[in-house]
N, C-alpha and C positions, 0 to 999 in steps of 0.2 A: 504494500500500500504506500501510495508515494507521502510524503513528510508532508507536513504543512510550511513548512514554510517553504516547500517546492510549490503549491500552488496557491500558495502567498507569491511567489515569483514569475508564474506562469501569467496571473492577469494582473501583475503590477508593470511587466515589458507588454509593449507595444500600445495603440490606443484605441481603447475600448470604448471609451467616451467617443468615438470620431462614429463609430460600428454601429453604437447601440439606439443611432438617429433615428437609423429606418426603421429600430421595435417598438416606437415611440406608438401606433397603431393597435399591435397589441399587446399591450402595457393598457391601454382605455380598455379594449375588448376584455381582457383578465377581472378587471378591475367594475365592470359592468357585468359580467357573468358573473358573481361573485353578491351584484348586491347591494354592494358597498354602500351603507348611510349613513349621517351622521351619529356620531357617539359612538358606533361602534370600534373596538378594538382590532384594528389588523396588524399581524406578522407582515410583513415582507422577506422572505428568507434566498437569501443570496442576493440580495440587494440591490447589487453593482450601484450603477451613481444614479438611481433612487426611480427611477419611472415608474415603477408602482406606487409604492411609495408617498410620491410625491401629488401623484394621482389620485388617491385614495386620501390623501389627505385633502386638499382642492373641495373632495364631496362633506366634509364636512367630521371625515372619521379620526379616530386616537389611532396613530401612525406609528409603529415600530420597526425599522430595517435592520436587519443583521446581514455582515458580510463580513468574510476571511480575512479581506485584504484592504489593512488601514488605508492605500492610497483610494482605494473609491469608496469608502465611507469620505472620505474629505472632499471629492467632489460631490457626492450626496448631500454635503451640508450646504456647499458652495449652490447647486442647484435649488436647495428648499431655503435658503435664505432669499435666491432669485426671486419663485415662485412666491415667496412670502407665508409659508407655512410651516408648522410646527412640528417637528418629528423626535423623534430619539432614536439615535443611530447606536450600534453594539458589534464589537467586534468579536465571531464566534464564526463556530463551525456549523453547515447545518447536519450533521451526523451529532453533532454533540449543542443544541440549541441552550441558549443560558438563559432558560426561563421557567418558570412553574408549570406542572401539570395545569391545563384548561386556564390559560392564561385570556386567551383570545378568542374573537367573535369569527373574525377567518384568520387562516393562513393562505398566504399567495406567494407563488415564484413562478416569474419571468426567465425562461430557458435556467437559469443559474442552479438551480436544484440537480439538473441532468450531469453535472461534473462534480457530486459529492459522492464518496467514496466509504462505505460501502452503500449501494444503493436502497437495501432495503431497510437499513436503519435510516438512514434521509426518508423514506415514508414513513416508518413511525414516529419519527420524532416528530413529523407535522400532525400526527394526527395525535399525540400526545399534549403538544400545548394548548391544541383547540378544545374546548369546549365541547361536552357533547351537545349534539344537534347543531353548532356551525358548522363552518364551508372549510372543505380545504378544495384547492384552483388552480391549475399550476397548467402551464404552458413548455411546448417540448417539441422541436423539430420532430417529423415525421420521417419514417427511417429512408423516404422514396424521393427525397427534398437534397438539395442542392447542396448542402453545409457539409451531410455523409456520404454525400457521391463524393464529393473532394477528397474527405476524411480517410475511405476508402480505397484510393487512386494512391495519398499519401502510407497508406497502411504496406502497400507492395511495393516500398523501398524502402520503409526501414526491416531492422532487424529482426526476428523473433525474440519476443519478449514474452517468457511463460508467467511473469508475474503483472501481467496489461491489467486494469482493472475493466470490467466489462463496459462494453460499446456506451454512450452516454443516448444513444440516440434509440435505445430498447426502449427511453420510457416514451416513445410516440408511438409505441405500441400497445394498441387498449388491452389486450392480454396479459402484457406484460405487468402496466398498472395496476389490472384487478390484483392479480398474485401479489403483487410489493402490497397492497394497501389493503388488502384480505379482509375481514370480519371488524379491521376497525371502520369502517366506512357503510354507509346504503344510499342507495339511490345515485349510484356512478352515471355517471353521461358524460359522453366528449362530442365535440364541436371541432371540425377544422375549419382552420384562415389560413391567411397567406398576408405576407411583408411584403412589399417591393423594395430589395436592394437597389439605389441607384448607382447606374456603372456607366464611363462613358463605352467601354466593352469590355469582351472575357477577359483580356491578359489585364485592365485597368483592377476588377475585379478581384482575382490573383494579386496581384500588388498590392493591393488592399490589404489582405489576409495574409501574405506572409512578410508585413511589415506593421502590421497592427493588430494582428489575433494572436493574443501568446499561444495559443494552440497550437498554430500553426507554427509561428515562430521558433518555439522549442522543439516542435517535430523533427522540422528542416536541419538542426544541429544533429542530426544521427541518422539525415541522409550522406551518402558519401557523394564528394563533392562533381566527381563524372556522371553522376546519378543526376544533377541537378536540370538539365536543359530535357531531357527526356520524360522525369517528371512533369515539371512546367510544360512542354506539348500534351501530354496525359491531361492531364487538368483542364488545361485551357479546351480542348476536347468534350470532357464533361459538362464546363462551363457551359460551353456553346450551343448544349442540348437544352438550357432552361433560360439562354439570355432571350430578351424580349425585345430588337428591334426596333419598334415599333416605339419604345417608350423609354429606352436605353435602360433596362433595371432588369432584375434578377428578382423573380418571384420568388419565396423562402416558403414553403408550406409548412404549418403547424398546428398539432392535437392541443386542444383545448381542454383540459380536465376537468371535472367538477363533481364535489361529493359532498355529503351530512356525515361529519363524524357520529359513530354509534352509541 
């Protein structure tokens, strides 16, 4: 299991604030499935620099963010002081959340949840702090969507790694969720959307991502380096099957979760 503060490192390089423009869409969508009214208490869990969050606060709710990595709680403060709203920010793991049993009215996370490790403690821990009969909501690339076709294409140059922790992109699988979120949950439902990435094309796209997604950033360190241009044609390949022409962007499809703790 990698350290924390490897991935305290991971989405502290590159810029994740520049990325996280185009979720700005569903970040409202999360945050309107969900409910959100005033007084109530939401988690935001993996936080990054606050779009739920900061959203949820806006409708009039008690706003709580947690995230791993101090540099985007401080642009989370930076954006809700923008915004002019009131939040409490916390630096935590979500495998290990630093709050009370039924703390919360929901819990919500914006993709952030699908890179906490192990995965099925990240579901119970959400459904530990909620309250019985709140929401837990959580948003999750879908495994047919553009982020794992890359993820994928980058998976067949690096190494074998027998200790990878599993795919991030299983939880946009409804299957998948029911089992991680078993008997603490009733009344599962999911909803797909879609982002528009805007790119002015696939290789701008790429550039993007492996100069601003520590994801991808970090991957690339454990390609070998004659590996690299053959990669990049690979990619840029898959890119090309979901750019959109028409409107220069990159559609991102994404499972929308939604459930009543039990």
């Amino acid at each position: 299991m990698a350290s924390k503060d490897y991935v305290k490192h991971v989405w502290t390089i590159g810029s994740y604030p520049d990325i996280g423009e185009d979720f700005l869409s569903m970040a409202a969508h999360l945050v309107d499935a969900a409910d959100v009214g005033p007084d109530q208490a939401i988690l935001d869990v993996a936080c990054g620099t606050g779009n739920v969050a900061i959203t949820a606060a806006r409708r009039g709710a008690r706003v709580t963010g947690v995230d791993i990595t101090p540099a985007m709680l401080e642009d989370a403060r930076e954006n809700a002081a923008i915004a002019d709203v009131d939040a409490d920010w916390h630096e935590g793991d979500a495998v290990d959340l630093p709050f009370d049993d039924d703390a919360f009215d929901a819990t919500l996370s914006c993709v952030g949840h699908m890179f906490a490790n192990p995965p099925d403690l990240a579901a119970s821990e959400q459904v530990r702090v909620t309250r019985p009969g709140g929401q837990i909501a959580f948003t999750s690339w879908t495994p047919k969507s553009v982020v794992p076709a890359m993820a994928n294409v980058m998976n067949e140059y690096l190494p074998p790694n027998p200790d990878a922790p599993e795919p991030p992109f299983r939880w946009g699988d409804p299957d998948v969720v029911q089992d991680r979120l078993g008997d603490g949950v009733a009344d599962l439902e999911f909803e797909t959307g879609t982002v528009d990435q805007r790119s002015l094309s696939p290789a701008h796209l790429w550039e993007s991502a492996r100069t601003q997604s520590g994801m991808f950033i970090v991957a690339l360190e454990d390609v070998d380096d004659a590996d690299h241009p053959a990669l990049r044609a690979d990619v840029l390949d898959v890119i090309d099957d979901y750019f959109d022409d028409t409107t220069n962007t990159v559609p991102i499809e994404y499972r929308l979760a939604k459930a009543t703790v039990a």
